[in-house]
C-alpha positions in Angstrom: -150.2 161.3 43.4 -149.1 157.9 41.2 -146.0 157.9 43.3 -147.4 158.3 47.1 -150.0 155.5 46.5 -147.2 153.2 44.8 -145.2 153.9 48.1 -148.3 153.8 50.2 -149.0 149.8 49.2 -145.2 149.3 49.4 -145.2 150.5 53.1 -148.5 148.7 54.1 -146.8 145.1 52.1 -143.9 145.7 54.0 -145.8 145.8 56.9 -147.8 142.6 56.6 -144.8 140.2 55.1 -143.1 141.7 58.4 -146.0 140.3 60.9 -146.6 137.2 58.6 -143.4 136.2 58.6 -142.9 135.1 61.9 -146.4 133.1 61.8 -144.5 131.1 58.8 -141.9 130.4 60.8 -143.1 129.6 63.8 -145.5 127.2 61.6 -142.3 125.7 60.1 -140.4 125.2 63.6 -143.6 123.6 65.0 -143.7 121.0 61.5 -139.9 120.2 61.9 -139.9 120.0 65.9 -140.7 116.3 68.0 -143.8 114.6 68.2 -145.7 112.9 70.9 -146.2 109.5 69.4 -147.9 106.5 71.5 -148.5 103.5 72.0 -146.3 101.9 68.6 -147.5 98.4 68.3 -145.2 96.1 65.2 -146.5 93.3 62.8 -143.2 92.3 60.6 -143.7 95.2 57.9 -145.5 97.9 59.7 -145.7 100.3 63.1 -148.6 101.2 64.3 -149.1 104.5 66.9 -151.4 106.9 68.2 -150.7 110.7 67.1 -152.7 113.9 68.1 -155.8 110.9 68.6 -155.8 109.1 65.3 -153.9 106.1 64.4 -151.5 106.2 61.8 -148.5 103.3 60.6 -145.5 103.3 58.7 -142.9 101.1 57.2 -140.6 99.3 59.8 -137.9 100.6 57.3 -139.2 104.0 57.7 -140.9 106.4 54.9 -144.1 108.7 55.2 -146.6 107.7 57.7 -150.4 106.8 56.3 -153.0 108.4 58.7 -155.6 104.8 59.3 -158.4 106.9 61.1 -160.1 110.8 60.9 -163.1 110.4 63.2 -163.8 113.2 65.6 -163.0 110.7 68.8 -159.7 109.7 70.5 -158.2 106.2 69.1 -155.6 104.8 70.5 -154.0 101.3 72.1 -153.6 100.0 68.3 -152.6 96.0 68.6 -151.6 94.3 65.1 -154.3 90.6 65.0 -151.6 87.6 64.7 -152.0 88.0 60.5 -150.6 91.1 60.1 -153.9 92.8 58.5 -156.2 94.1 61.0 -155.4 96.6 63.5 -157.5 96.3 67.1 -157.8 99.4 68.7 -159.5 101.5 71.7 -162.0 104.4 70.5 -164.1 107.3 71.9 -166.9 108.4 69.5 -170.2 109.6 71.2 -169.4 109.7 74.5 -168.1 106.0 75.0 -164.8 104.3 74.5 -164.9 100.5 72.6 -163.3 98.2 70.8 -162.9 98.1 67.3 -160.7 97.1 64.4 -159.6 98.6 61.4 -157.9 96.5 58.1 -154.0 98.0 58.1 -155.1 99.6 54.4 -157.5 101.6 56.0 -161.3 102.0 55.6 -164.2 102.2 57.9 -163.5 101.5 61.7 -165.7 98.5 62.9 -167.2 98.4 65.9 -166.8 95.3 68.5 -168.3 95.9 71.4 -171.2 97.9 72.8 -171.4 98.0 76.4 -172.1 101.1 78.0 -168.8 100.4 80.4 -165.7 101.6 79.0 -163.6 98.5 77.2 -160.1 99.3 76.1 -158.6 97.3 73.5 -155.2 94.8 75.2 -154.2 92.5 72.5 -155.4 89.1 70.3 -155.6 85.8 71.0 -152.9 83.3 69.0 -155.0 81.9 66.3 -156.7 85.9 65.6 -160.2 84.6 66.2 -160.8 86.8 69.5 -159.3 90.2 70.7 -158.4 90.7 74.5 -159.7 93.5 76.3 -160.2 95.1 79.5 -163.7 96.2 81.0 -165.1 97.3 84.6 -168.5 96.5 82.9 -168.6 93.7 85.7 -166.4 95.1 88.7 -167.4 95.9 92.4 -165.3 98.8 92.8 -162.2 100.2 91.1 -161.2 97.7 89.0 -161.5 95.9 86.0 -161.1 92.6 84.3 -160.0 90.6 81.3 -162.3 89.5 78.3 -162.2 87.8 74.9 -164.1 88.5 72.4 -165.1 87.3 68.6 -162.9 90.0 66.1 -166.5 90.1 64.3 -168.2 90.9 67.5 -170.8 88.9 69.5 -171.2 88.2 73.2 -167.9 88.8 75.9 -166.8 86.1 77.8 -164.9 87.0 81.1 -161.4 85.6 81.7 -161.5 83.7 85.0 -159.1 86.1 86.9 -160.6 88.3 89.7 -158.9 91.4 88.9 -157.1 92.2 85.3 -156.1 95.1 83.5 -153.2 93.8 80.6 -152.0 90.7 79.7 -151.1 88.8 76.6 -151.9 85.0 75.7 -148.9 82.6 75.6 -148.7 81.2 71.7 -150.2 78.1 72.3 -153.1 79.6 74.6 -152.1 77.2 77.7 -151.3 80.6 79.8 -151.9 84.1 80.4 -148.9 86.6 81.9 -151.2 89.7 83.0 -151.1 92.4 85.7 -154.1 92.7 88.5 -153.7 96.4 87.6 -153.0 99.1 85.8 -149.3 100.8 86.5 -149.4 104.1 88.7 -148.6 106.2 86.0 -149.6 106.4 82.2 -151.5 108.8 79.7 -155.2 108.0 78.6 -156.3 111.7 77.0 -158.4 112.1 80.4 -155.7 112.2 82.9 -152.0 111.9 83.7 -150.3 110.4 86.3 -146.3 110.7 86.4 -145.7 108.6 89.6 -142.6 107.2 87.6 -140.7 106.2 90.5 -143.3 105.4 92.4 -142.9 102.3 95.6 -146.3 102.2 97.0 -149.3 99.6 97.4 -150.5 100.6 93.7 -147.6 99.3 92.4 -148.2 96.9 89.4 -147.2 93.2 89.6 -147.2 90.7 86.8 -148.5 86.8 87.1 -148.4 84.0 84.9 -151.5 82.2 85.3 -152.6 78.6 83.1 -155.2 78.0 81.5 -158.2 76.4 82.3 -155.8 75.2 85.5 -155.1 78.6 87.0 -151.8 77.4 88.4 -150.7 81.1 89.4 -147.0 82.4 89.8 -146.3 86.0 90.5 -142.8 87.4 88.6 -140.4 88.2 91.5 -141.5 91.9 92.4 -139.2 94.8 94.2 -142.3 97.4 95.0 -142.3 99.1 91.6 -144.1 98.8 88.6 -143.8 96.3 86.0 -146.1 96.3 83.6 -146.7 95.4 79.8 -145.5 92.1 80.1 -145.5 89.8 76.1 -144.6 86.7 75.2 -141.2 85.5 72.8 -139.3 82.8 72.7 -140.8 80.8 75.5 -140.1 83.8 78.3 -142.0 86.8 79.5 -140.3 90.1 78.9 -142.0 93.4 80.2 -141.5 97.1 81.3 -140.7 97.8 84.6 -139.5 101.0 87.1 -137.9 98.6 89.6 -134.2 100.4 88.4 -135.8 104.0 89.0 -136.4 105.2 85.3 
């Protein structure tokens, strides 16, 4: 009797290592395979990217990324401030997607702005005193525009452009490159457009405007996107489809 319940329970492990097994693997395939990570912003040590809607960052040299947030809602768009130490970023929590900021050691998100309207985090001004973000809390129709903010919070001031949806400062503040709107195709958790080659009248287009002047020049455009344009060494670099890719 000893001997048919020993092989019994033999049999019945044999049995469950043989359908757990291929759970463990499958588990292990899924840890070693690619990740979708977004939107990598740099400061001189770290980057800083959106994974499975948290933000995390890790050394420029590489090493073991350090999770920043854990809240139930989507963060994303992280933007280092000019200093290195505080990470802007876009977040959903309740319903409603705002700006806020984080210190790069982590700790509590804090919230910047409270408008109903959804405000999505674009980047800093030079001296770090106020974050750039976008906002159709103001817009007619389908559209939104450009606003600064204090980093500690406090009442939005609109840029003076009609129609804005990124940009980024000059250094010295004098002038603004930014596109009128957003590119026809991107990822933001809520839909997904992959119009990557696309020619049409949505097409993105980048200006340099000044500042208080608004002396305008548009970048020399082909009918595709370009979009995400920065600021380095006195010239405007930025993404664009214009070669078909």
């Amino acid at each position: 009797m000893g001997v048919i319940q020993k092989n019994t329970v033999v049999g019945v492990l044999v049995v469950v290592l043989g359908w757990v097994a291929p759970i463990w693997a499958t588990a292990a395939l899924a840890a070693s395979g690619p990740h979708i990570f977004q939107r990598p912003a740099l400061s001189k040590d770290l980057i800083a990217f959106g994974y499975a809607g948290d933000l995390w960052t890790v050394a420029r040299a590489g090493g073991r990324a350090a999770r920043l947030t854990t809240g139930v809602g989507i963060e994303t768009s992280p933007v280092f401030s000019p200093d290195g130490q505080t990470i802007a970023f876009t977040g959903e929590y309740d319903g409603n997607t705002d700006v806020f900021t984080i210190p790069v050691t982590g700790g509590v998100p804090f919230r910047v702005t409270y408008h109903p309207a959804s405000d999505g985090v674009v980047g800093w001004s030079a001296d770090g005193k106020e974050i750039l973000f976008h906002s159709d809390r103001q817009a007619a129709s389908r559209y939104t525009q450009l606003y600064t903010v204090e980093a500690h919070g406090g009442i939005a001031r609109a840029l003076p452009l009609p129609m804005a949806y990124q940009g980024q400062f000059s250094p010295d503040g004098s002038a603004i490159a930014y596109s009128p709107l957003p590119p026809a195709f991107g990822f933001n958790y809520t839909s997904y457009v992959s119009w990557g080659n696309y020619h049409g009248g949505r097409a993105s287009t980048i200006w340099i405007t000044t500042l208080p002047g608004l002396d305008s020049t548009e970048i020399p455009h082909e009918t595709a996107s370009d979009f995400y344009p920065v600021w380095a060494g006195g010239a405007v670099y930025f993404l664009s489809g214009r070669a078909g890719r």
